[in-house]
C-alpha positions as CSV (number, residue, x, y, z in Angstrom):
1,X,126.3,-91.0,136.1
2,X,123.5,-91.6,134.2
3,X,120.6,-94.6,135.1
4,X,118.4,-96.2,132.6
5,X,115.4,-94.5,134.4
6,X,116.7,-90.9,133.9
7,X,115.8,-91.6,130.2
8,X,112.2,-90.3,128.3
9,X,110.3,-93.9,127.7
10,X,110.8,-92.9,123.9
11,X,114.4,-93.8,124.0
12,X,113.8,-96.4,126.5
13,X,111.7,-97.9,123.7
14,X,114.4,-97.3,121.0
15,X,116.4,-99.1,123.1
16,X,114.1,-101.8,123.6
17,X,114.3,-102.5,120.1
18,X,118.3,-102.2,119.7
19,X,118.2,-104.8,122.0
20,X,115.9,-106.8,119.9
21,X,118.3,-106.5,117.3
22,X,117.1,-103.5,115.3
23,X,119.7,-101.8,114.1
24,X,118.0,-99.0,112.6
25,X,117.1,-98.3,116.2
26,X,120.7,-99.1,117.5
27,X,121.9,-96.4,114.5
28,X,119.2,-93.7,115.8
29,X,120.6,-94.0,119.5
30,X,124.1,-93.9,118.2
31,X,123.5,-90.7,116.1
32,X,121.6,-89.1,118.5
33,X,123.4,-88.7,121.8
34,X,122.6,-91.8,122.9
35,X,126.1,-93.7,122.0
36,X,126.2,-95.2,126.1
37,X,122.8,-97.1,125.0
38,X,123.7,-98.2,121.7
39,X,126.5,-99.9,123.2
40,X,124.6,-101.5,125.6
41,X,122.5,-103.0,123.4
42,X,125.0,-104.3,121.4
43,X,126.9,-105.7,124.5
44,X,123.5,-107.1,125.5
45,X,123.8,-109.1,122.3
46,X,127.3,-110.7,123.0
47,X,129.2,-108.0,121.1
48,X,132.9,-107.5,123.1
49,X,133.9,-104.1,121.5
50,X,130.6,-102.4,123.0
51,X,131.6,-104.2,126.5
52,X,135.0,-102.2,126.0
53,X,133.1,-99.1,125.0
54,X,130.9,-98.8,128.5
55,X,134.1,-99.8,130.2
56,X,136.1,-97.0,128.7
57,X,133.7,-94.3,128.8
58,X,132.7,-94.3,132.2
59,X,129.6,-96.5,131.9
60,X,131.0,-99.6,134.2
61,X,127.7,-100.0,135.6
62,X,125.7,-100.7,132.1
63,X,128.8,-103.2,131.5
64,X,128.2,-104.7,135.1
65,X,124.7,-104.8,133.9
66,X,125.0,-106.7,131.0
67,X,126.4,-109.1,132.5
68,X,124.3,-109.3,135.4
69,X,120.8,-109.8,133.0
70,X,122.4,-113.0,132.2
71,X,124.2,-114.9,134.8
72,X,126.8,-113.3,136.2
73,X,126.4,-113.6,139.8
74,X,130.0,-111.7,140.7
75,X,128.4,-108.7,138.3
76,X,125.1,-108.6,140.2
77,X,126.7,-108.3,143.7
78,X,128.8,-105.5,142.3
79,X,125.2,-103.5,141.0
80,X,124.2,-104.2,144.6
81,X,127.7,-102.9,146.4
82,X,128.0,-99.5,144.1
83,X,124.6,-99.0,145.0
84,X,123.0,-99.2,142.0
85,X,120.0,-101.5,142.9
86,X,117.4,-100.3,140.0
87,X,120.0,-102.0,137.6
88,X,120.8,-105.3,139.6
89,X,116.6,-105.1,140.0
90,X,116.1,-105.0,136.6
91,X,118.7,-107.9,135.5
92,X,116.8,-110.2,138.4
93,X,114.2,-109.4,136.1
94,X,116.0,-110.0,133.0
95,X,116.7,-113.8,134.4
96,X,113.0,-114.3,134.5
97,X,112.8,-113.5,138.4
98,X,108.9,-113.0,139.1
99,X,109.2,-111.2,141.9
100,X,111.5,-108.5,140.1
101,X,109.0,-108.2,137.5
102,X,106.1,-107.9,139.6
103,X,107.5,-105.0,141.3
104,X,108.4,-103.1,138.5
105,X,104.8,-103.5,137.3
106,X,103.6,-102.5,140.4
107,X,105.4,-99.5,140.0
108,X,103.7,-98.7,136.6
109,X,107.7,-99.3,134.9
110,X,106.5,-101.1,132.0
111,X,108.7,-100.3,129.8
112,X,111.4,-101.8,131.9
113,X,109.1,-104.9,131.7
114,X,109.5,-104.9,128.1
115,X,113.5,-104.5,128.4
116,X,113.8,-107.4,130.7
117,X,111.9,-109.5,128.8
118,X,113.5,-108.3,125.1
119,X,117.1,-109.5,127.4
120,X,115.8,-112.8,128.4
121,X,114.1,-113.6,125.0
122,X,117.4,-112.8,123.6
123,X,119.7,-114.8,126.5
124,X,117.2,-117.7,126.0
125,X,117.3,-118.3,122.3
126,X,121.3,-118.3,122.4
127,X,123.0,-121.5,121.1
128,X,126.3,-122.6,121.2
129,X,128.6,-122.9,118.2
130,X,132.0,-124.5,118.4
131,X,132.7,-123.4,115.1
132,X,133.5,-120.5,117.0
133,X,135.1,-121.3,119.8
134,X,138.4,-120.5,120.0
135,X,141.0,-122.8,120.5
C-alpha cells in the first residue's frame, strides 16, 4: 500500500499543484501512473467520483485522508487505528495544527508543508451555495 512519502518530491510537487487546482498537473499524474494521486487531489477539492475512485481501488487510506485534512474527526481516528499516522500527521497539519507543521519542518518534509497548506488554503476559501444543495 502505497504512502504519500514513498513518492519522489517531483510528483509530490505535481501533486501539490493538482491540489491547487491545476489541471494540467492533475492530467500529468493521471497519464503517468499516478491515477491514486490524481484522484486525491480531486477528492481533496470536493469531487465525489474521485472519493469513489480511492475507495474502489484499494486506496481507503487517501479517501480517509481527505477527509481527515478537513474535519472529519471519525476519519482521523481511523488514520490513527490502521496505523497510518504520517497521514493523520499531515491532515492535523492540513487543519492549521502548529505543532504538526512544526514537526514536519523539523524533519526537513517541506514539501508536505506546502501540501498541507495548498489543503487548508483550499478548505478555507470554501463557501456555501444553496443553489446547490440538494433538496
Amino acid at each position: 500500500m502505497k504512502q504519500l512519502y514513498d513518492y519522489p518530491v517531483k510528483i509530490l510537487l505535481a501533486f501539490e499543484m493538482a491540489v491547487n487546482g491545476k489541471h494540467d498537473f492533475f492530467k500529468w499524474l493521471l497519464q503517468n501512473g499516478y491515477p491514486e494521486l490524481a484522484a486525491l487531489s480531486n477528492a481533496i477539492r470536493a469531487d465525489t467520483s474521485a472519493i469513489n475512485w480511492l475507495l474502489n481501488n484499494g486506496y481507503r487510506h487517501f479517501a480517509a485522508f481527505d477527509a481527515a485534512s478537513v474535519d472529519n474527526d471519525k476519519a482521523l481516528e481511523w488514520l490513527k487505528r490502521h496505523n497510518h499516522h504520517f497521514l493523520a500527521l499531515l491532515a492535523e497539519a492540513s487543519r492549521g495544527n502548529e505543532k504538526a507543521i512544526e514537526w514536519f519542518n523539523n524533519q526537513h518534509l517541506e514539501i508536505f508543508v506546502r501540501i498541507a497548506r495548498q489543503i487548508k488554503n483550499f478548505a478555507d476559501n470554501q463557501t456555501f451555495d444553496y443553489h446547490k444543495n440538494p433538496l
